[in-house]
C-alpha positions in Angstrom: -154.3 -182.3 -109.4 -151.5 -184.7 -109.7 -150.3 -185.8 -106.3 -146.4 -185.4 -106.3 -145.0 -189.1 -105.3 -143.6 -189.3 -101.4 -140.2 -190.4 -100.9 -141.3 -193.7 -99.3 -143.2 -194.2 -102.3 -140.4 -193.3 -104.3 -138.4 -196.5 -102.1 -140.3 -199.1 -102.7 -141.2 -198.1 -106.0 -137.4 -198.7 -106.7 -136.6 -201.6 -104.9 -139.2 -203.8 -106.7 -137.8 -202.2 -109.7 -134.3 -203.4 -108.4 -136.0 -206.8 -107.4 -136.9 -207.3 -110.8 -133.5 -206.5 -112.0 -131.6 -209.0 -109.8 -133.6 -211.7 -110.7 -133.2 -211.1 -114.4 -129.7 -210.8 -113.8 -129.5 -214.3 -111.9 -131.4 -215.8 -114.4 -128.4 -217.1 -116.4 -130.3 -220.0 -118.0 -134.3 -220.1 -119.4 -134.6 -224.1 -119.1 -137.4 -224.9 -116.2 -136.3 -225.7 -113.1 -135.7 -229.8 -112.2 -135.2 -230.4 -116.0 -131.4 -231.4 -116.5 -130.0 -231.7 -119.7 -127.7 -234.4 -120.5 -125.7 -232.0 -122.8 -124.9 -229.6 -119.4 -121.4 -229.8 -118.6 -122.2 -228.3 -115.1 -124.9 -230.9 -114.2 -122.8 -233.6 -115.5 -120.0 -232.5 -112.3 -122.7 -232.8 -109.8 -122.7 -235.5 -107.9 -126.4 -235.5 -106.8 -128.4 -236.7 -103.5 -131.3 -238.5 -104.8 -133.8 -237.1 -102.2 -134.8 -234.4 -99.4 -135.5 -231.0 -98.4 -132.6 -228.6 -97.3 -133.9 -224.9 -95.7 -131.4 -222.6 -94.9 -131.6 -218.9 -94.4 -129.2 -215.9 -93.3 -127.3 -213.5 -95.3 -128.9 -211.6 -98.1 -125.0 -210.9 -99.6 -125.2 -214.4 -100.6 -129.1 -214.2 -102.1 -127.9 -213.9 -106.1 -125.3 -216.7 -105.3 -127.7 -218.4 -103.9 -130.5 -218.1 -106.2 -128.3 -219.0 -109.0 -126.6 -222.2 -107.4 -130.0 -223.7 -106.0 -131.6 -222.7 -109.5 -128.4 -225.0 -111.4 -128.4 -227.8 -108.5 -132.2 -228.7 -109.2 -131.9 -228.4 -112.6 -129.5 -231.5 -112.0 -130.7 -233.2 -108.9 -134.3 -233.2 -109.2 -135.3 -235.2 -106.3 -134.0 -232.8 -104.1 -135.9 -229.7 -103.2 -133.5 -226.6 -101.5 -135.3 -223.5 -100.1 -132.9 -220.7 -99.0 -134.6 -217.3 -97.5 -132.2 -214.1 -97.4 -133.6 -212.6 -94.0 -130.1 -210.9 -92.9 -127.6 -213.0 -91.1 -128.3 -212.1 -87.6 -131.5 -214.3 -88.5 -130.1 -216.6 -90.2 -127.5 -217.2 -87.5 -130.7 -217.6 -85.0 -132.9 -219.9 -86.6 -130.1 -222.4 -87.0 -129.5 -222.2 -83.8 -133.2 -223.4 -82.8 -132.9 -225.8 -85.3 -135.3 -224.3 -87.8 -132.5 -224.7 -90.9 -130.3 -227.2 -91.9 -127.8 -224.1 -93.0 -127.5 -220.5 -92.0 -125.6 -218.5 -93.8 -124.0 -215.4 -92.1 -121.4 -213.0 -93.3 -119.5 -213.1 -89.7 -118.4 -215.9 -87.8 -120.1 -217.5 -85.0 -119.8 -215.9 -81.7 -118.2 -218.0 -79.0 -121.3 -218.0 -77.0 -123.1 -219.0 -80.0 -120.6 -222.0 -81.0 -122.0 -223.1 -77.4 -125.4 -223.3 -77.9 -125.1 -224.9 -81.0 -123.8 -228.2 -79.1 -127.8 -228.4 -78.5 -128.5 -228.5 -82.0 -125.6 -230.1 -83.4 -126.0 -233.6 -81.4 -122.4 -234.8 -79.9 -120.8 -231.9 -82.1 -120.9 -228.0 -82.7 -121.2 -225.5 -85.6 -118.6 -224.4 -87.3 -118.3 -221.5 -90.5 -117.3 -222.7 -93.9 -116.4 -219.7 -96.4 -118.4 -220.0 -99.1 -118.9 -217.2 -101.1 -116.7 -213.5 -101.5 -117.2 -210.3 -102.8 -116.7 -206.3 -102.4 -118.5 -204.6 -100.2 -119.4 -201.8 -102.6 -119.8 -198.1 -101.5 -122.9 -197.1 -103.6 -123.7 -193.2 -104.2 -125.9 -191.5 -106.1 -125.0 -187.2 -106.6 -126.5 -186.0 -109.3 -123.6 -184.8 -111.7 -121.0 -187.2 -110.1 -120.0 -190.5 -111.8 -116.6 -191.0 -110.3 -115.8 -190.4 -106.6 -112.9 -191.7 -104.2 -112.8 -191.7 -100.8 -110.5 -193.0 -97.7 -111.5 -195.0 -94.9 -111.6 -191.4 -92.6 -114.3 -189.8 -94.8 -116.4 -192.9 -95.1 -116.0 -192.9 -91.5 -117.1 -189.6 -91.2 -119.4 -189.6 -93.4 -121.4 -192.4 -91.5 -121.0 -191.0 -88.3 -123.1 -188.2 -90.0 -119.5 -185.5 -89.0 -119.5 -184.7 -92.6 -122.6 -183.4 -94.0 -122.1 -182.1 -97.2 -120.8 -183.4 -100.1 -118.6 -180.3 -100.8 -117.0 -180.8 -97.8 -112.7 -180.1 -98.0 -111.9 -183.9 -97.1 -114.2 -185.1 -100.0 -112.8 -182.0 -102.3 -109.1 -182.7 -101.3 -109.8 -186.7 -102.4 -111.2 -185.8 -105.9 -109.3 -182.5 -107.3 -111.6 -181.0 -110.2 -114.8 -182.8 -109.3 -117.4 -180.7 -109.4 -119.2 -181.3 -105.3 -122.1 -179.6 -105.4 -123.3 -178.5 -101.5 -125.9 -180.9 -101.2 -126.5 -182.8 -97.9 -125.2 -186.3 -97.5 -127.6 -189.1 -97.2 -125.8 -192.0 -95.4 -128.5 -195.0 -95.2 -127.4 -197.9 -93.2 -129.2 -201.3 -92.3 -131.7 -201.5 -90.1 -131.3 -205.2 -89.4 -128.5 -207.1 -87.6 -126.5 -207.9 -90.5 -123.0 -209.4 -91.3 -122.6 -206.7 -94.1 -122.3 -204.2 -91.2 -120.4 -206.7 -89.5 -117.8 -206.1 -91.9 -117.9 -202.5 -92.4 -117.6 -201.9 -89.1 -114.1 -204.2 -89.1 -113.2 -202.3 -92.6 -113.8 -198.7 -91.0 -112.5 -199.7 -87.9 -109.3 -201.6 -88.8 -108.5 -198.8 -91.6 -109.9 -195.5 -90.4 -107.8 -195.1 -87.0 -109.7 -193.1 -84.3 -112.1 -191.3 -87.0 -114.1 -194.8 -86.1 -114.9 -195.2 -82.6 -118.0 -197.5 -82.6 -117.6 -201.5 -81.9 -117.4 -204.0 -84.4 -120.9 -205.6 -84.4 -123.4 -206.5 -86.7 -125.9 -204.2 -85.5 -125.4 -200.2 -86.9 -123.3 -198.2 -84.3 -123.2 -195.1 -86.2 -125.0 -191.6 -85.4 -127.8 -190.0 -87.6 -128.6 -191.5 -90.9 -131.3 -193.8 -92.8 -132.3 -196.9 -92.0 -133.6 -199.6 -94.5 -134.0 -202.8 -94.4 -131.7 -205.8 -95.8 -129.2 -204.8 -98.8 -131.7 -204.8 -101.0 -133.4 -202.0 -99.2 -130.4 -199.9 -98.7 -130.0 -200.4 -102.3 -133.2 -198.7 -103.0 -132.9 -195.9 -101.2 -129.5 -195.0 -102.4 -130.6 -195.5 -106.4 -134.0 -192.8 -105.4 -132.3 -190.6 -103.3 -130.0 -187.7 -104.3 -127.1 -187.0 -102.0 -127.2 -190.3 -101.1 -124.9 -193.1 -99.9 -125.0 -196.3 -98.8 -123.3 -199.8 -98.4 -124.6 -203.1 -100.3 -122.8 -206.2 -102.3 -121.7 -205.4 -105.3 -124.6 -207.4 -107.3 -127.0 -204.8 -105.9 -125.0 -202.1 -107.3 -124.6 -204.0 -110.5 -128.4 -204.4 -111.1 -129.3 -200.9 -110.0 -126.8 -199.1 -112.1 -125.9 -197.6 -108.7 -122.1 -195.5 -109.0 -119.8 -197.1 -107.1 -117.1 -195.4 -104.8 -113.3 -195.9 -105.7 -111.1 -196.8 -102.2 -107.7 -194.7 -101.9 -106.0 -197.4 -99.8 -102.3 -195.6 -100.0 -101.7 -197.7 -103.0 -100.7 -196.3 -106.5 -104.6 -195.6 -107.3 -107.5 -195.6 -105.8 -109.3 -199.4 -106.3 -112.9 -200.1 -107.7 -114.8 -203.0 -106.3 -114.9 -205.9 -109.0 -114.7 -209.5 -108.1 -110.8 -209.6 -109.5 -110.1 -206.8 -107.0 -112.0 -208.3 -104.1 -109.9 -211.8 -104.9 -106.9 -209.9 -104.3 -108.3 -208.7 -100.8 -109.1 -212.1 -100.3 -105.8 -212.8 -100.9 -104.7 -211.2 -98.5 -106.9 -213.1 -95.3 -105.5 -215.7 -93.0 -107.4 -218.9 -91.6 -108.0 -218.0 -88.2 -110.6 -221.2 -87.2 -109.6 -224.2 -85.3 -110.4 -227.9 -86.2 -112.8 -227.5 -88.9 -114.1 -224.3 -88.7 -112.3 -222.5 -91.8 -113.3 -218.4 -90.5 -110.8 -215.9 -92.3 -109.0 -213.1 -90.6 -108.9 -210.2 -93.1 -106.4 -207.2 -93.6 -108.4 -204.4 -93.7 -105.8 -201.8 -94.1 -104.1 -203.5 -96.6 -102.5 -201.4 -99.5 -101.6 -203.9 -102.0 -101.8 -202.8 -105.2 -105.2 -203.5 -106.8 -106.9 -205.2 -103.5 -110.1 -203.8 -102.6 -110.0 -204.2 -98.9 -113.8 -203.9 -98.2 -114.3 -207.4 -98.7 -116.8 -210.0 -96.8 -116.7 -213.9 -96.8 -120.0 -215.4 -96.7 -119.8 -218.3 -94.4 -122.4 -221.6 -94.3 -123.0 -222.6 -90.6 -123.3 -226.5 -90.2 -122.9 -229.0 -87.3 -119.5 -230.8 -87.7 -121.1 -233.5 -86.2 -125.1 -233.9 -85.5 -126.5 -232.8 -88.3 -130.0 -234.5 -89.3 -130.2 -237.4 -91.0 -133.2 -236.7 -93.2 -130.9 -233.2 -94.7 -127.5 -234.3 -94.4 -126.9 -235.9 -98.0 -128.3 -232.7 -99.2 -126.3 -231.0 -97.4 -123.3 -232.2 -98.4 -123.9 -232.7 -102.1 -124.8 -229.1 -102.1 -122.2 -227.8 -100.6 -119.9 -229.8 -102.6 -121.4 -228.7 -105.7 -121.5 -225.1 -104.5 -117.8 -225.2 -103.0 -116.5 -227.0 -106.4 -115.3 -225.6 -109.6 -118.2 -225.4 -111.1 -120.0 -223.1 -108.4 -117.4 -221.3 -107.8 -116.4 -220.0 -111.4 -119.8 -219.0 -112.1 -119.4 -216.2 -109.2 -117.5 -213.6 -110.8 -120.6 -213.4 -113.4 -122.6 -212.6 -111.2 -120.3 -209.8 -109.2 -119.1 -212.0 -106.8 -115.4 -213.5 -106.1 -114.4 -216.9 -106.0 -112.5 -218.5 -102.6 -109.3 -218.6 -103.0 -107.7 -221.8 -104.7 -106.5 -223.3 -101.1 -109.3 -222.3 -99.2 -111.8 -223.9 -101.3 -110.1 -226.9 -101.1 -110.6 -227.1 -97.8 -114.1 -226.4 -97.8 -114.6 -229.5 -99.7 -112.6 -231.6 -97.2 -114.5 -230.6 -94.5 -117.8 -231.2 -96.4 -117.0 -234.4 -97.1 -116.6 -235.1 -93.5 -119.7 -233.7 -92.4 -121.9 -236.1 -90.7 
């Protein structure tokens, strides 16, 4: 007798199906690794270190970007060797601090407690965020049936909190007239690890949904009932083999899973789809809220501008302003450089991320250049 496949079976069946699917989808360019060609405009624009090894680790909303970026730096600057391991941000954020990385990558800004103890790793300075990196937080369901769904920052609040439970529920129905809900249970699958992506839908639901959001803004899960999975790529999975479910992951996941995607009703015109362009118009719509050189953004979450999706998250590279090693630092900065230029940055949008904004990049680069 055939044995019917569990659901945990089912999970990780998918997400090394959705592994695979990433990585072909970052995979922009067959030529090896390290091997530059002197007819590549984009390797031509790098201005290269000519040796060392640069770890970093953090935020797995950044993992295609990064994959792609470290796979196009190398192919210029061969003497240089970049390792970059997408653990979540509340990891990455840690093992900087202990001096483990030369970057961590989070997708929320350093603590003030943490900005302290980095004066022990960052010698006679302290670390500080640079913005790096955008995109939409996409909403990712899958309801058999339903290709198209809306929803406003109270039901997705609600609908986390576990207070609505079925998907033919009269705040889902009122939001999308003539859909066809069927009264199957709602699956909301959150992270398991600390994680900036949470960080920010927190701050979304909270700074949007009023008192239909009661929980702190953290980067651990505050929510009640639900799935837990682990990193983006895991709530991915579940989603894309579970019915009735719905879940929260960059929009690259979505992308490579052929996961639906919910529309926002932000009180504009029409509801707004998560796409890099719309994301840059969120970003737009952020203020640098950082002192000296640390660039952190403060975003409006409730904005209703017309076609701004306002579940939007900076990824932010952690460095020492001052103190950073000798043996990484002109890795460091030629990286960053490269990744904060025009040339890293207009590759994002095709790969379902958002460029900085024109003035904010520009600032990144100033800073980097400073770095020491």
């Amino acid at each position: 007798m055939q044995r019917r496949p569990t659901k945990g079976r089912i999970a990780l069946a998918a997400a090394a199906a959705l592994t695979s699917m990433l990585l072909a989808a970052c995979d922009t360019d067959s030529s090896p690794a390290g091997e530059a060609s002197a007819a590549d405009p984009a390797a031509a624009k790098i201005e290269c270190a000519t040796q060392g090894q640069l770890p970093g680790s953090g935020s797995t909303a950044q993992q295609n970007a990064m994959e792609y970026w470290i796979k196009q730096y190398q192919r210029a600057c061969t003497g240089v060797q970049i390792r970059y391991n997408p653990l979540g941000s509340g990891a990455g954020v840690a093992q900087f601090l202990r001096g483990a990385t030369g970057f961590g990558g989070s997708d929320g800004a350093l603590k003030p407690e943490e900005v302290q103890w980095s004066k022990d790793v960052c010698a006679g300075g302290r670390a500080i965020d640079l913005p790096m990196v955008g995109g939409p937080i996409a909403i990712g369901f899958n309801l058999q049936g339903v290709d198209d769904l809306v929803l406003d920052a109270p039901t997705l609040a609600k609908i986390f909190d576990s207070r609505i439970t079925s998907w033919n529920h009269p705040d889902i129905r009122r939001l999308n007239p003539g859909a066809k809900l069927p009264s199957v249970p709602v699956h909301p699958v959150h992270r398991s690890d600390d994680s900036g992506t949470t960080q920010n839908l927190n701050a979304y639901l909270a700074g949007a949904a009023g008192g239909s959001w009661p929980h702190p803004v953290k980067k651990s899960w505050e929510g009640k009932g639900g799935e837990a999975a682990s990193g983006s790529i895991g709530v991915a999975s579940q989603v894309q083999s579970l019915d009735g479910s719905i879940g929260y992951f960059e929009l690259s996941f979505a992308a490579a899973g052929k996961i639906s995607t919910v529309k926002i009703d932000t009180g504009a015109s029409r509801p707004v789809a998560p796409t890099p362009r719309t994301a840059s118009a969120g970003m737009a719509e952020a203020e640098i809220a950082g002192t000296g050189k640390d660039l952190t953004l403060e975003f409006d979450y409730a904005t209703s501008a017309e076609g701004a999706y306002p579940i939007v998250q900076v990824t932010y590279e952690i460095v020492c302003d001052t103190g950073n090693r000798a043996e990484t630092l002109p890795a460091l900065k030629s990286f960053l450089a490269y990744t904060a230029g025009e040339e890293g940055q207009k590759a994002l949008p095709g790969i379902h991320y958002a460029p900085l904004p024109d003035s904010v990049a520009r600032q990144v680069r100033q800073v980097v250049q400073t770095l020491s």
